[in-house]
Backbone bond lengths (Angstrom), bond angles and torsions (degrees), N, CA, C in turn:
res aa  C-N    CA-C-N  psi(-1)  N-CA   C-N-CA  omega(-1)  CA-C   N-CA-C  phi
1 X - - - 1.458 - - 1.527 110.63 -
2 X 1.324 109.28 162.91 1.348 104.97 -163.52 1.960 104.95 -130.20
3 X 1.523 106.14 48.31 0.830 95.65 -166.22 1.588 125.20 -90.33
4 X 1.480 111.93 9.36 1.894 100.29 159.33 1.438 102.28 -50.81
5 X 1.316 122.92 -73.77 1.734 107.48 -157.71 1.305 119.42 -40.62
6 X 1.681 133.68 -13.86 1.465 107.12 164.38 1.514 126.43 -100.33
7 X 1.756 105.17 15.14 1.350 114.92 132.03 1.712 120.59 -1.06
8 X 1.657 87.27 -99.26 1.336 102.41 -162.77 1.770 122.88 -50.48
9 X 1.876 99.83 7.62 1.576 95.71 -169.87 1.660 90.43 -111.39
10 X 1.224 110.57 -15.77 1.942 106.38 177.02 0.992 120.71 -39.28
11 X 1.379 137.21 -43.69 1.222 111.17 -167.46 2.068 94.40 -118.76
12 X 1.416 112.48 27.15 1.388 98.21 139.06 1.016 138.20 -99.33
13 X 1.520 120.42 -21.17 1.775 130.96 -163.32 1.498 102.15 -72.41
14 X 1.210 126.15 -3.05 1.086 117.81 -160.94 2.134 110.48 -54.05
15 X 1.237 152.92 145.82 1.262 160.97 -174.18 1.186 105.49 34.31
16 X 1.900 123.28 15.67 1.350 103.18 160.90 1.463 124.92 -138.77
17 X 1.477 116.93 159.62 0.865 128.25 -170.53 1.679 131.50 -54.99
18 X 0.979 133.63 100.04 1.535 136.60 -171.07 1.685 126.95 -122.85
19 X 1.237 79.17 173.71 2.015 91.77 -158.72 1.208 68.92 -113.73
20 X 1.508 89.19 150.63 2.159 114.13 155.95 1.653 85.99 -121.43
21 X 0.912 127.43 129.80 1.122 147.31 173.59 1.669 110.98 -91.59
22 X 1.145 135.77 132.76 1.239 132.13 -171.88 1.854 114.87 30.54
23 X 1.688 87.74 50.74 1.718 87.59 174.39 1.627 124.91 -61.23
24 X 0.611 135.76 41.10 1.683 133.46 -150.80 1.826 99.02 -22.34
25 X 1.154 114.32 -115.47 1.704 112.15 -144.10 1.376 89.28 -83.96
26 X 1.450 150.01 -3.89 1.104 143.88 132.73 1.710 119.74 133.39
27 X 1.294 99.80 4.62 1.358 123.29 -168.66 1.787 95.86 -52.12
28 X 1.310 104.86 -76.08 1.588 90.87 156.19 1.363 142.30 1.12
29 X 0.860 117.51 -117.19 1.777 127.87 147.22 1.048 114.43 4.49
30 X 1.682 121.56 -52.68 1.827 116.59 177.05 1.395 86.14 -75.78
31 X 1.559 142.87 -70.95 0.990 113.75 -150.62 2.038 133.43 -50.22
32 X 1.302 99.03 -27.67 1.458 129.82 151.70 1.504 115.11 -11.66
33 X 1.656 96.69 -70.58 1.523 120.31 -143.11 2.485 78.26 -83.63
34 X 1.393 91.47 -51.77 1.417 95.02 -165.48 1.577 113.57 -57.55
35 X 1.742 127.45 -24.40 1.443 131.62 165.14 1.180 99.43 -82.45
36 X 1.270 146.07 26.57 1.491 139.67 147.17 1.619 123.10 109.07
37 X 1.719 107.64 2.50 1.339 92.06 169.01 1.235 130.93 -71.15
38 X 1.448 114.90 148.21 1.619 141.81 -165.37 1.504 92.30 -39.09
39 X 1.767 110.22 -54.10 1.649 115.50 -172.27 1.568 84.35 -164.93
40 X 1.762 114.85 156.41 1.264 129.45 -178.33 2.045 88.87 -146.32
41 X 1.152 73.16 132.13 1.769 103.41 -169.13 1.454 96.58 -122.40
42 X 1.872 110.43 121.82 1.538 116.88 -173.36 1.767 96.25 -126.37
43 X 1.584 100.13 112.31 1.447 99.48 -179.60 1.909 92.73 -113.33
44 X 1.550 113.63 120.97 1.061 135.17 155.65 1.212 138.60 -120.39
45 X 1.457 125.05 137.37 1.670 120.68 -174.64 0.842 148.35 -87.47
46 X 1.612 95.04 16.71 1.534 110.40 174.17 1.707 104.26 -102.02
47 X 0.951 122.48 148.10 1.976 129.13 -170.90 1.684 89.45 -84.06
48 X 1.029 140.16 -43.77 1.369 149.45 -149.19 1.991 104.57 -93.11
49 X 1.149 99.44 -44.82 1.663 116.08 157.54 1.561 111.02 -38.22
50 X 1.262 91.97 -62.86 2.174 105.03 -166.27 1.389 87.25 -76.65
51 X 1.218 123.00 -51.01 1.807 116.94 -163.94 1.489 89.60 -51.73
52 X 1.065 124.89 -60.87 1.782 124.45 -166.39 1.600 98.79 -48.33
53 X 1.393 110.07 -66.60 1.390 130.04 -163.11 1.778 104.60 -32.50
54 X 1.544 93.48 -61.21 1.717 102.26 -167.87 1.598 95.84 -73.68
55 X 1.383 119.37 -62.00 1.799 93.78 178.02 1.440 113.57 -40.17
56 X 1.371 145.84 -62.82 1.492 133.13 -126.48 1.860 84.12 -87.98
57 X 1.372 111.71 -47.14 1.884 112.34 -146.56 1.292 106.89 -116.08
58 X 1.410 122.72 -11.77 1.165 133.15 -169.28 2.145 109.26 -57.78
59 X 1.485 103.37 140.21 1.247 98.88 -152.29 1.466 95.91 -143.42
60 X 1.715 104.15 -163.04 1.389 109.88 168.99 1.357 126.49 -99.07
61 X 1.814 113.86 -21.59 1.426 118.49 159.01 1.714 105.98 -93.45
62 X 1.089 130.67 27.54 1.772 129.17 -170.57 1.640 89.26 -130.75
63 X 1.453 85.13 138.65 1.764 107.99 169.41 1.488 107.37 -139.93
64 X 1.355 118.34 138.47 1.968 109.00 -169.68 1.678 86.11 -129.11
65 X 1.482 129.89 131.00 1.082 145.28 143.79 1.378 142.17 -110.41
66 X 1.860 128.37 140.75 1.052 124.66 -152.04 1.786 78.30 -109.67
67 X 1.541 102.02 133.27 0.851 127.47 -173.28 1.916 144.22 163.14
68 X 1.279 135.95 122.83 1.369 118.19 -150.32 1.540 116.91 -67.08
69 X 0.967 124.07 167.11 1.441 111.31 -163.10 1.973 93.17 -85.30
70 X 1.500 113.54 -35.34 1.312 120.04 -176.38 1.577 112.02 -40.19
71 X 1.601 117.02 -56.41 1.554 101.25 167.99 1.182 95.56 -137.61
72 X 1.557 87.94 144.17 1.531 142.44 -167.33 1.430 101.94 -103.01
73 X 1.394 133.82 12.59 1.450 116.60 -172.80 1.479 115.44 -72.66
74 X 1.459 128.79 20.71 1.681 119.06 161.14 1.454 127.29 -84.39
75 X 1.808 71.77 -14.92 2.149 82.02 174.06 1.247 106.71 -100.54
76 X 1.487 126.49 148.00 1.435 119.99 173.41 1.705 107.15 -94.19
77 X 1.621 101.11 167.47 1.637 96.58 -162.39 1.879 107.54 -54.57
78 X 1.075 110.17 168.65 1.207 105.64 149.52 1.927 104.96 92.04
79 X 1.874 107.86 -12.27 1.170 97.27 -167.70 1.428 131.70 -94.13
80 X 1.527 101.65 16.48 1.406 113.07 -176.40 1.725 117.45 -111.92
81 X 0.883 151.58 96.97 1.315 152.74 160.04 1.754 116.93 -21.81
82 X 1.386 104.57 -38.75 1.545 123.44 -167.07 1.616 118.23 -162.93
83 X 1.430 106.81 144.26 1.797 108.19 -172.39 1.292 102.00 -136.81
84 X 1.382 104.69 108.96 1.787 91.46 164.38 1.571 101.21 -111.17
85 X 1.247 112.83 156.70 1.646 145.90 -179.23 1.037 115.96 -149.78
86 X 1.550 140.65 100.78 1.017 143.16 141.75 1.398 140.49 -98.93
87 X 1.495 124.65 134.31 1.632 130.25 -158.87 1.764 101.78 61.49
88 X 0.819 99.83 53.67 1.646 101.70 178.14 1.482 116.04 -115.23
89 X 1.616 126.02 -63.04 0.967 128.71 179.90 1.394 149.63 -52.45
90 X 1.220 100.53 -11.89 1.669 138.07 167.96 1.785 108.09 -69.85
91 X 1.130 89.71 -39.35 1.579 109.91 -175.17 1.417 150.79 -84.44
92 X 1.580 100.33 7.02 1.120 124.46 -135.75 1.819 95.43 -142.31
93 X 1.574 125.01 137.84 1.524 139.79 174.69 1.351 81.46 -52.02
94 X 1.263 125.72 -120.31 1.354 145.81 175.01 1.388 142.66 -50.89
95 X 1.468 116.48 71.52 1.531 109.75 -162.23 1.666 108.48 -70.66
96 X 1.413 132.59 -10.00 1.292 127.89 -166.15 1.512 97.38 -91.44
97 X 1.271 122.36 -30.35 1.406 126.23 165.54 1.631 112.87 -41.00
98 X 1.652 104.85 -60.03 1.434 135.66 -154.98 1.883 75.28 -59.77
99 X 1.363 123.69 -67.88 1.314 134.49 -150.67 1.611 112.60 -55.14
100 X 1.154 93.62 -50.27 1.618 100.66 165.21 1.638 131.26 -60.86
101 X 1.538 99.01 -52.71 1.685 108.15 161.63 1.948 83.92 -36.95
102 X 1.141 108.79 -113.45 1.362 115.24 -166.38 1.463 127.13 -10.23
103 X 1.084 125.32 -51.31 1.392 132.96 157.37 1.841 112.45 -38.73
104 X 1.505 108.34 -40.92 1.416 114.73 -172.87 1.267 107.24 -63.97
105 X 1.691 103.51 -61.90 1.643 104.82 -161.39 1.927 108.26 -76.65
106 X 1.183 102.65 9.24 1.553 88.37 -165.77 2.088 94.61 -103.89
């Protein structure tokens, strides 16, 4: 697991609402919800990722969705406070897509 990199989001998430963007198995995301965000929302594209995600961490401020990170149209603009993504962009058809989604909902 690679969990220094969501380090650097601890002491921002605090009362707000955030995306993990290409959360994989979701470890993330709980850690999220547990430094105090409002709610942490993990959209990943693997079906087997979220299946893990929502069994192991799945909660009452945690939501895990199968879905590409490129569009985001289940969220409406404006509904994220904060986005972390890490090792993602490399990885991805369309990262200028990905960039904009993000720009939208935040």
């Amino acid at each position: 697991m690679h969990l220094n990199r969501y380090f650097v989001a601890k002491n921002l998430c605090k009362d707000k609402v955030v995306l993990d963007a290409a959360c994989g198995e979701g470890y993330g995301t709980y850690l999220l919800s547990k430094w105090g965000a409002k709610k942490a929302v993990g959209v990943d594209i693997s079906e087997a990722a979220v299946a893990h995600a929502q069994e192991v961490f799945g909660g009452e401020k945690l939501e895990f969705l199968c879905n590409t990170v490129e569009k985001l149209a289940m969220f409406p603009s404006n509904s994220f406070d904060m986005v972390v993504s890490f090792e993602t962009i490399e990885h991805i058809q369309d990262p200028i897509a990905f960039l904009k989604e993000i720009k939208r909902i935040v």
